[in-house]
C-alpha positions in Angstrom: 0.0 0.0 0.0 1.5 3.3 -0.7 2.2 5.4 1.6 1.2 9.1 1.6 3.6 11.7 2.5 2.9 13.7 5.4 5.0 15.8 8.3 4.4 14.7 11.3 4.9 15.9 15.0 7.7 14.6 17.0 4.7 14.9 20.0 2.4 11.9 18.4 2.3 8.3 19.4 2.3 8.1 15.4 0.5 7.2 11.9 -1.7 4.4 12.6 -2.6 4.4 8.6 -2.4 6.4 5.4 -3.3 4.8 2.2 -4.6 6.8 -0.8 -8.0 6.5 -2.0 -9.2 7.2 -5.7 -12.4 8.8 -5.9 -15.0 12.1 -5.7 -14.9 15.7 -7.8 -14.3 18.7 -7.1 -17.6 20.9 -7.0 -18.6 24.3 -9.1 -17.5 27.4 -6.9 -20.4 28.2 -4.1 -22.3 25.3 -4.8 -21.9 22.1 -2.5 -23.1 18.6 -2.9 -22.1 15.2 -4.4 -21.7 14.6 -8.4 -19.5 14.1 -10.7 -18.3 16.6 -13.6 -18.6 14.8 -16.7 -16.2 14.7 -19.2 -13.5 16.1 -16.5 -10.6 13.5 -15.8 -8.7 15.7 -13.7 -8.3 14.6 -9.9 -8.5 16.9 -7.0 -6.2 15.2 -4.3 -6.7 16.1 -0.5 -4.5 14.9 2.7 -7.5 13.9 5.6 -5.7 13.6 8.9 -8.0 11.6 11.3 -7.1 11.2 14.9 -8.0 8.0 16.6 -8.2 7.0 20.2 -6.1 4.9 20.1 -2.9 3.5 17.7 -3.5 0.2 15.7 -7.1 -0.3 16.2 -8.0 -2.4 13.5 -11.5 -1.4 13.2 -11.0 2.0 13.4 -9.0 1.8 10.2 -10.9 -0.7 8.2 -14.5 2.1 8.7 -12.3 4.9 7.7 -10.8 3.1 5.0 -14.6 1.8 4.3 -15.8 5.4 4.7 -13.6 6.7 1.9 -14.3 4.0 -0.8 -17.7 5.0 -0.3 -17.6 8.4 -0.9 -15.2 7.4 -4.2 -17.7 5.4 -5.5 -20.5 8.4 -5.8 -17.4 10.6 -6.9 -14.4 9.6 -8.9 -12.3 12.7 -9.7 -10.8 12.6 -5.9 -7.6 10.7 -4.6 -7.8 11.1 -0.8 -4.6 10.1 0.9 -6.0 9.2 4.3 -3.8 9.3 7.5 -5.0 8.2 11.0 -3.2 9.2 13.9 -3.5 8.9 17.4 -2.1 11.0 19.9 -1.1 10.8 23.6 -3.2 13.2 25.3 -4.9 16.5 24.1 -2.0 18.2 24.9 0.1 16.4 22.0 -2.9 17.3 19.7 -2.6 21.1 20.4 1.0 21.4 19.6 0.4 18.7 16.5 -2.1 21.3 15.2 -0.1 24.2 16.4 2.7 22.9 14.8 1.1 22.3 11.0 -0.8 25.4 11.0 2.2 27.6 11.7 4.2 25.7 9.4 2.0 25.6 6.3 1.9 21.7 6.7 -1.7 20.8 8.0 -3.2 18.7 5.8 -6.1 19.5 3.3 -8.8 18.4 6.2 -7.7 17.8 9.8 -9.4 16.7 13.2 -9.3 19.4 15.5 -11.1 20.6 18.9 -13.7 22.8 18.8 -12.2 24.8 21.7 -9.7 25.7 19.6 -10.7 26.2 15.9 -12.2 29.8 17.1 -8.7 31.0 18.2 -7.0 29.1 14.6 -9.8 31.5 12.9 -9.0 34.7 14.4 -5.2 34.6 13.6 -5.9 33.7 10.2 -5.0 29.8 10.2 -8.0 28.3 9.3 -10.9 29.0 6.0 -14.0 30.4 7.8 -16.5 27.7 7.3 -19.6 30.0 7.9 -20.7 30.4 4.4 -21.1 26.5 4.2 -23.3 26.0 7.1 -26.0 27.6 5.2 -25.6 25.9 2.0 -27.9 23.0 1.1 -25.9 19.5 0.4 -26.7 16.5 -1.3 -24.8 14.2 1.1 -27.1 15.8 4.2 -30.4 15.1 2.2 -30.8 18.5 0.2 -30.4 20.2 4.1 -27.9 22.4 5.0 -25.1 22.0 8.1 -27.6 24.7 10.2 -30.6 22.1 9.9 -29.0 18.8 10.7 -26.5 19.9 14.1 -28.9 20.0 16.8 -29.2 23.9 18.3 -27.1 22.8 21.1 -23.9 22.2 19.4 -24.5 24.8 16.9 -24.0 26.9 19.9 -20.9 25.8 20.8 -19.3 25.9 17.8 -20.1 29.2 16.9 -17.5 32.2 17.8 -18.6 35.5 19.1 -18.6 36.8 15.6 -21.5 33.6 14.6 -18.8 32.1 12.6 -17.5 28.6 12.3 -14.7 27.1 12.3 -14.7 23.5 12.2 -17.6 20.4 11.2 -18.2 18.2 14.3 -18.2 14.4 13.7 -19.4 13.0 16.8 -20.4 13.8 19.9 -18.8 13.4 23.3 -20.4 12.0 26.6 -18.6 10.7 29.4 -20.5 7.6 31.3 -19.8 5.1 33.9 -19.9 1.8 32.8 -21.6 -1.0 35.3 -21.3 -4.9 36.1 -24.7 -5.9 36.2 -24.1 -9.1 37.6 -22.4 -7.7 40.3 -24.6 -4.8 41.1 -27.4 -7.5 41.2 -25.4 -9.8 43.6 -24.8 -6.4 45.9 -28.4 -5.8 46.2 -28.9 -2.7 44.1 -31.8 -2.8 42.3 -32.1 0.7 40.7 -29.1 2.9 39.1 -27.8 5.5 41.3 -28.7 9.0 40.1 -27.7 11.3 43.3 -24.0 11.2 44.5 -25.3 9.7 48.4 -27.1 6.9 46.0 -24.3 6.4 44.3 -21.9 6.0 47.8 -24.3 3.7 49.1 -24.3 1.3 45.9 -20.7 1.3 46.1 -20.9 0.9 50.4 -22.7 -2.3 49.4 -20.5 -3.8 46.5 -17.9 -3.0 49.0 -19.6 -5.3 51.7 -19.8 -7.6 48.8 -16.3 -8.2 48.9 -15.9 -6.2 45.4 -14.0 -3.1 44.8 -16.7 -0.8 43.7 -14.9 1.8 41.0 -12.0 0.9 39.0 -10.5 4.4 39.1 -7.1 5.3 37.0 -5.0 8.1 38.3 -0.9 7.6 37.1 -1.3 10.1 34.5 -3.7 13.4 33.2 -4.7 10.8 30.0 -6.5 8.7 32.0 -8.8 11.0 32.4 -11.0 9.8 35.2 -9.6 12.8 37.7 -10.1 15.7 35.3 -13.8 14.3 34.1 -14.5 14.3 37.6 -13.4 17.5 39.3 -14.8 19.3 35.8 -17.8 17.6 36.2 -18.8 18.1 40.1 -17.1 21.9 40.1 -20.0 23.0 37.5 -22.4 21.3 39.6 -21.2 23.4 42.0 -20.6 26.9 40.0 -23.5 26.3 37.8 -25.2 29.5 39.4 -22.5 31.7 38.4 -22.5 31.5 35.4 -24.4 34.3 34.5 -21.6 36.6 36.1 -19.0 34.7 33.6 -21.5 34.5 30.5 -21.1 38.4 29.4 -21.9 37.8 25.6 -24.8 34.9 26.1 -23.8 32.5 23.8 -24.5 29.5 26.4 -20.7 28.8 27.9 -17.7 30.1 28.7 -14.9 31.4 25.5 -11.7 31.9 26.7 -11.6 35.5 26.9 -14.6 35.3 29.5 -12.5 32.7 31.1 -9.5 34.9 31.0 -12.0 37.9 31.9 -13.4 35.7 35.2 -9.9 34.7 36.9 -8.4 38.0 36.4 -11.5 39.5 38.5 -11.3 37.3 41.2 -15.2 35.9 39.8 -13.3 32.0 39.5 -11.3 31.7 42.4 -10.6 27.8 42.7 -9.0 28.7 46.8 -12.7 29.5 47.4 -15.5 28.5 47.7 -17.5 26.1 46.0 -14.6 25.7 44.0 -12.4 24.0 46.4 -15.0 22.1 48.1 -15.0 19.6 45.3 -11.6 18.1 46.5 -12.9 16.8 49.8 -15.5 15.1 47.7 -13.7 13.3 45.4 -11.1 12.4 48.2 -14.2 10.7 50.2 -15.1 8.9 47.1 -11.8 7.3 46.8 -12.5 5.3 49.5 -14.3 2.9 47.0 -11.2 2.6 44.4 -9.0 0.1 44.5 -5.5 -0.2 46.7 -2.9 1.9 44.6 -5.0 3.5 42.4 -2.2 6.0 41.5 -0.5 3.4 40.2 -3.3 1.6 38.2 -3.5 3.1 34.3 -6.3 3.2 31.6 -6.2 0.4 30.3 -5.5 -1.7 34.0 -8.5 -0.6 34.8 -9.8 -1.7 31.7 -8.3 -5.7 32.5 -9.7 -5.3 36.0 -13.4 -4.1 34.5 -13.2 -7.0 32.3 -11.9 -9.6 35.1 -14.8 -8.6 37.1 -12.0 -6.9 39.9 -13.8 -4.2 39.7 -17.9 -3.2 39.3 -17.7 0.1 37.1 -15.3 2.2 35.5 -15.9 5.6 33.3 -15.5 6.0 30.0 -16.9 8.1 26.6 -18.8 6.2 24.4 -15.5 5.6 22.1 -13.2 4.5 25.0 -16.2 1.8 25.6 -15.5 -0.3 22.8 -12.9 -2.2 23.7 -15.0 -2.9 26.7 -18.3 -3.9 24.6 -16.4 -6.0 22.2 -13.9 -8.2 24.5 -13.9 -11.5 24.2 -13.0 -11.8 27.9 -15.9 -10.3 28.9 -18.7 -12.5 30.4 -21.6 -10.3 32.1 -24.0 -7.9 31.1 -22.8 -4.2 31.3 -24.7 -1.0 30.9 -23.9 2.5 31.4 -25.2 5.7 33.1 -24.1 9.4 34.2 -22.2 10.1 37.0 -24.2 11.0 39.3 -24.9 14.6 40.4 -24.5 16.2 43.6 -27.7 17.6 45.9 -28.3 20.0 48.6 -27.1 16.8 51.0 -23.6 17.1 49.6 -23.4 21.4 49.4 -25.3 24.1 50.0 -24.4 25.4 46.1 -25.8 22.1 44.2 -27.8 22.9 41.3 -29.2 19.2 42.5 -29.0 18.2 38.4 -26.6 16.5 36.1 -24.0 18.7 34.2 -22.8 17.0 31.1 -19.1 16.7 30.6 -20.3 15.3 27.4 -22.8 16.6 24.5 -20.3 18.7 23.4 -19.1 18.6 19.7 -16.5 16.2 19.1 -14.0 14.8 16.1 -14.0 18.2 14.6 -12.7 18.9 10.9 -11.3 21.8 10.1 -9.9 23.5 6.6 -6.4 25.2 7.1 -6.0 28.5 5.0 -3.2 27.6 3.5 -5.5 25.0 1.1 -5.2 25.2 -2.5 -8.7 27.6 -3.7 -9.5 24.6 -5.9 -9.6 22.2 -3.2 -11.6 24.0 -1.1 -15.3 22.9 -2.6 -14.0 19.1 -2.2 -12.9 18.9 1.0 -16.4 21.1 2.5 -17.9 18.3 0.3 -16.0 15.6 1.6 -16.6 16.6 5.2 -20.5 17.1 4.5 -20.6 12.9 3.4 -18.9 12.2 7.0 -21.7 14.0 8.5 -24.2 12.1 6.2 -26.7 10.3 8.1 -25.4 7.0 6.9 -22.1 7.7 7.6 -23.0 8.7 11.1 -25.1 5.6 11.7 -22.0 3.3 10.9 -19.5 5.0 12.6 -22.1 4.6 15.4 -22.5 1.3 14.9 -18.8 -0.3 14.1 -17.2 2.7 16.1 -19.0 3.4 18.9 -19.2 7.2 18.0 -22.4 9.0 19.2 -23.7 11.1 15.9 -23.1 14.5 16.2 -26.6 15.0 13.7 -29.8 15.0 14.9 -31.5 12.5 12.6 -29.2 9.7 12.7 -30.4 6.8 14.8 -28.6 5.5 18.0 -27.5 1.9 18.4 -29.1 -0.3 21.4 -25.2 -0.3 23.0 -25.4 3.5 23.0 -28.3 4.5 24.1 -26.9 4.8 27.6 -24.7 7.6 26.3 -27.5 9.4 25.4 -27.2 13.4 26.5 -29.3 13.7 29.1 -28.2 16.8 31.3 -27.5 20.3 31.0 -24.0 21.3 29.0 -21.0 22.7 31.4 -19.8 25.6 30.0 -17.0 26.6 31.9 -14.8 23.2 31.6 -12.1 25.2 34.1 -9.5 21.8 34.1 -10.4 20.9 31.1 -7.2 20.4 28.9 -8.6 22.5 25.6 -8.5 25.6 28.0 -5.1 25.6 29.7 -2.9 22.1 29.5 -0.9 23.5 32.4 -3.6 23.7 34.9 -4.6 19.9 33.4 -1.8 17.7 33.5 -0.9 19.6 37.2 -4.2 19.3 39.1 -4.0 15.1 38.1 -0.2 15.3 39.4 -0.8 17.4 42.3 -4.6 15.7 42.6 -2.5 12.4 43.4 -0.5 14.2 46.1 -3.6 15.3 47.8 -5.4 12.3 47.6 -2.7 10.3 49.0 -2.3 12.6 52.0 1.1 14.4 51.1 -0.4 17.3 50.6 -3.0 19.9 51.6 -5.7 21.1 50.1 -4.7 24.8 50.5 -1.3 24.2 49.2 -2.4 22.3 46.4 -4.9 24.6 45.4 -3.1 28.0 45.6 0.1 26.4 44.0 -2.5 25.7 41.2 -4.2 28.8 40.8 -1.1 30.0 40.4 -0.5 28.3 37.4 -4.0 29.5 36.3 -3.3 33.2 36.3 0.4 32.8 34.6 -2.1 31.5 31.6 -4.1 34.3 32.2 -1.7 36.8 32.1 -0.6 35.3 29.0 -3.4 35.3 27.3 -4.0 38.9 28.0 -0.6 39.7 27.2 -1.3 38.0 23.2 -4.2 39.5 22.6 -4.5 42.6 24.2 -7.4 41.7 26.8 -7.9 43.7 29.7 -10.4 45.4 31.9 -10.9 48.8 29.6 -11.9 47.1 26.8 -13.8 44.5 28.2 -11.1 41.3 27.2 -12.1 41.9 23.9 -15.8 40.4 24.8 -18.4 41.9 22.4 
């Protein structure tokens, strides 16, 4: 199989795949949609980086692989040289795209965070994709990008100028996976929806003699200690945010961000912010011995082995669970569940969704070729195609990002079901810094060698060197409002 040429980041775990793909035209200028131009026997080629979850899943490169024969059998004047690449953490992605886009070398299409395509737009790095929203296209049933994105994630994606910047390809929800056998051998009849539900279940899988929550902590990529403080802080902050909100679009950009640290409105050494820690530290009662040392995938083995009765993982990260031969119960999954009045005073006593936000976004660096650019909108329209989305739900365990694509029986527990976060304040698409040290500093603190006070100052600390930086780049400040409109 050839192999297409491509410039890759020291940072990545590396190329999983890229194999060139004959196939699909180039569309007339302002129009969108498949078909092919007759008579023409000139190719338009594009580079499509993918990112995986994880390196050297087979599956993952047989869809993809699948998804671009399909398209180049509806259009045949395309060669797509299609790279997957996993990377090993978002952190790695950020510089990746960094990287490219600075250089001129991002591919033709690339995945992306929405978090970041808005800041890629405004220094000129990406095409503005606005223009294509509204456009009808064949591939989305004669409908355009504006009709088929549920209102929800059309709100997130869009910047404060109503652009966009990126096309969404699934979307994200984090969800705790269960043993049903052993909850059922425990007693527990019903799924715990409030946190004191949820410490009883796991009080009586304890007296079970099973460890109740495989929890992973050696490393900020396993996730599991960033989901959780991001999750249960918003259920604690979640009546604030009208003071952080200033333009209304429904969560938190990063100039509001910037705008609400550097005024003392988020101030994680106060409260509620820093009564999350004692929580989550109470909770851990219910992990296993050494969890510290215990990775993302161990926790995986010991989920499978029935070692442990849940684990937490997005709806991607389940399939290696779904799919294992070495599994032999039932499993099922459900939100964390949310904090109440019992736990704190400032509960919003509802679930706030870590997940439901847009996911496996494509974005268009500015540096494409002008006649390229019709082909890859087009090409990113037919991965958005309701039968597109339904197979990559179905072989890849991706929740459509679309509204009328139907959800597989295995994900219906991954179903968004609460209200969006919208300030994500250790969430690694914000600052990286304050991610990969509240995990590292999180383990101290959880192990008992170090306080909360110290590990929470000697954090925010790290939270306003961001903030000053930010400012610093783009000339936020109080006068003129940290450039909020």
């Amino acid at each position: 199989m050839k192999r297409a040429k491509s410039s890759l980041s020291r940072l990545t775990i590396g190329a999983v795949l890229a194999v060139t793909v004959a196939g699909c035209s180039s569309t007339p200028s302002g129009e969108t949609g498949s078909g092919n131009q007759a008579g023409s026997s000139a190719k338009t080629e594009l580079n499509v980086m993918v990112m995986t979850e994880a390196t050297g899943d087979q599956a993952e490169q047989t869809i993809w692989e699948d998804t671009v024969k399909m398209y180049a059998e509806k259009n045949p004047n395309v060669k797509i040289n299609l790279q997957l690449q996993s990377f090993g953490g978002v952190e790695q992605h950020r510089t990746w795209v960094t990287t490219q886009l600075i250089g001129g070398n991002a591919p033709d299409i690339f995945t992306t965070r929405y978090i970041w395509d808005q800041e890629d737009l405004k220094k000129g790095l990406l095409v503005d994709l606005t223009p294509y929203y509204s456009k009808k296209n064949a591939n989305l049933g004669d409908k355009t990008w504006e009709e088929v994105f549920p209102k929800s994630v059309l709100q997130r994606l869009q910047g404060e100028n109503k652009t966009y910047a990126s096309v969404p390809t699934n979307i994200d929800s984090v969800r705790v996976l269960y043993n049903k056998d052993l909850f059922a051998k425990a007693g527990i009849t019903n799924v715990p929806k409030t946190w004191n539900e949820f410490l009883d279940a796991q009080e009586k899988l304890k007296k079970s003699g099973v460890t109740p929550f495989g929890f992973p902590n050696t490393k900020p990529g396993d996730y599991n200690y960033s989901w959780t403080t991001r999750i249960l802080t918003e259920e604690l902050i979640a009546g604030q945010y009208e003071k952080m909100d200033v333009n209304k679009s429904g969560f938190i950009e990063l100039n509001e961000y910037t705008r609400a640290v550097d005024q003392g409105i988020v101030d994680i050494t106060q409260s509620p912010y820093k009564d999350v820690f004692p929580i989550i530290k109470n909770w851990s009662q219910y992990w296993p011995k050494g969890y510290n040392g215990i990775d993302f995938n161990t926790s995986s083995d010991m989920f499978l082995r029935g070692e442990v009765a849940m684990i937490m993982r997005t709806s991607g990260q389940s399939k290696v669970i779904y799919e294992s031969s070495a599994r032999k119960f039932e499993i099922a999954a459900f939100p964390l569940p949310y904090l109440t009045k019992e736990n704190h005073p400032d509960a919003v006593g509802k679930l706030m969704e870590i997940g439901g936000v847009p996911a496996g976004n494509m974005a268009i660096p500015k540096t494409i070729k002008p006649e390229k650019l019709d082909a890859a909108v087009d090409f990113m329209a037919f991965i958005t195609s309701s039968k597109v989305q339904g197979i990559h739900a179905e072989k890849l365990y991706r929740t459509p990002a679309i509204a009328n694509a139907d959800l597989p029986e295995k994900l219906k527990g991954f179903a968004f079901l609460g209200d969006p976060m919208k300030l994500n304040i250790y969430g690694g698409e914000v600052d990286k810094n304050v991610t990969e040290n509240n995990q590292k500093m999180g383990q101290l603190y959880l192990e008992g060698s170090l306080q909360a006070d110290k590990y929470l100052s000697d954090l925010k600390k790290i939270m306003l060197d961001f903030v000053k930086q930010k400012k610093e780049e783009n000339n936020w400040n109080a006068e003129n409002n940290y450039g909020i409109k």
